[in-house]
N, C-alpha and C positions, 0 to 999 in steps of 0.2 A: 886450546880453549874452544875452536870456530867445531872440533871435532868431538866434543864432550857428548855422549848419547845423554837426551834428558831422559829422568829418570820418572817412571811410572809411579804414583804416590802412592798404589798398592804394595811397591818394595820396601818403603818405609813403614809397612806394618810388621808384627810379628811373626814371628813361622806359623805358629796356632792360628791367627787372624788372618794370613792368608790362604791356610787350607778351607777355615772358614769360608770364606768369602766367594774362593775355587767353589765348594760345593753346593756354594748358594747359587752359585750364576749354572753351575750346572744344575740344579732342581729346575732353576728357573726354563732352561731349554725347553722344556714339556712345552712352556706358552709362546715357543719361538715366532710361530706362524701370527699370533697375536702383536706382542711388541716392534715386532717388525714392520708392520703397518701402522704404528701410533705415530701422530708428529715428532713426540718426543721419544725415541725409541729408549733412550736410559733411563728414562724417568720409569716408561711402561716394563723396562727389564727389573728395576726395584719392586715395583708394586706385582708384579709377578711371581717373584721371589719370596716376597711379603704373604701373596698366596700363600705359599707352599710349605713356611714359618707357621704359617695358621692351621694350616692343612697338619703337622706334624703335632702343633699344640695340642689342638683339639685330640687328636688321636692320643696323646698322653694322658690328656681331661680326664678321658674315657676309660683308659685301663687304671688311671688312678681311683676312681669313682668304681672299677671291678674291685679293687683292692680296700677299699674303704668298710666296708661289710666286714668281711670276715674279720680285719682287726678290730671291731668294736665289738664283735662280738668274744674276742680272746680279753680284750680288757673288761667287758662284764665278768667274764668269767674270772679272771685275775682279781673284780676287787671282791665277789662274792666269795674268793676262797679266803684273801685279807679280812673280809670281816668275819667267816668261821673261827680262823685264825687268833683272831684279835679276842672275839667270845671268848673261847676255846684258854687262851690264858690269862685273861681278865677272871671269870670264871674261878679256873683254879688258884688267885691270889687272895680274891675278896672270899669266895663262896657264900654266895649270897644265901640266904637260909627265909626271911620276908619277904614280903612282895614291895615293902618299901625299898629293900637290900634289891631286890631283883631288879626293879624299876629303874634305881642312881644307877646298878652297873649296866642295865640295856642303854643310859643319855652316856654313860662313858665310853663305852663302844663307840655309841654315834660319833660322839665328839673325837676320837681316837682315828676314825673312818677316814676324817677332815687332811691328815698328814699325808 
């Protein structure tokens, strides 16, 4: 018992949550020179860390906001082809021949667009 090693409360985390954790505290190295000089050096090792979380977020932000364009523009296009589509065999059920007949199938389309 007087020889039990106490145990680190980082070993009672997960294997994932400790690789985690590893690679926070290594990001965090970058700002060594800084937390090492704080009163509280663990507090300033977190908030350093917390940087670098920030620092990787924002760079996500960023490429996700690249990626964001082009898929709006594939779904304009996907629903401008659904509503040809949707004409297209509306259209050939009704065949509208008025313009009152043309008019209900152009608001049934609309309303078809809605699904």
């Amino acid at each position: 018992m007087f020889f039990d090693k106490e145990k680190d409360w980082k070993d009672f985390l997960s294997p994932e949550a400790q690789k985690i954790i590893s690679e926070l505290f290594e990001d965090a190295k970058k700002h060594k020179c800084a937390y090492m000089n704080a009163d509280d050096v663990k507090i300033a090792q977190l908030w350093c860390a917390l940087i670098e979380i920030k620092k990787k977020f924002d760079e996500i932000s960023k490429n996700i906001k690249k990626l964001e364009e082009p898929f709006k523009a594939i779904v304009e296009i996907g629903e401008a082809e659904k509503k040809r589509t949707i004409e297209k065999v509306v259209e050939e059920l009704i065949k509208p021949e008025s313009e009152e007949e043309k008019e209900a199938t152009k608001k049934l389309v609309e309303s078809l667009m809605k699904f």
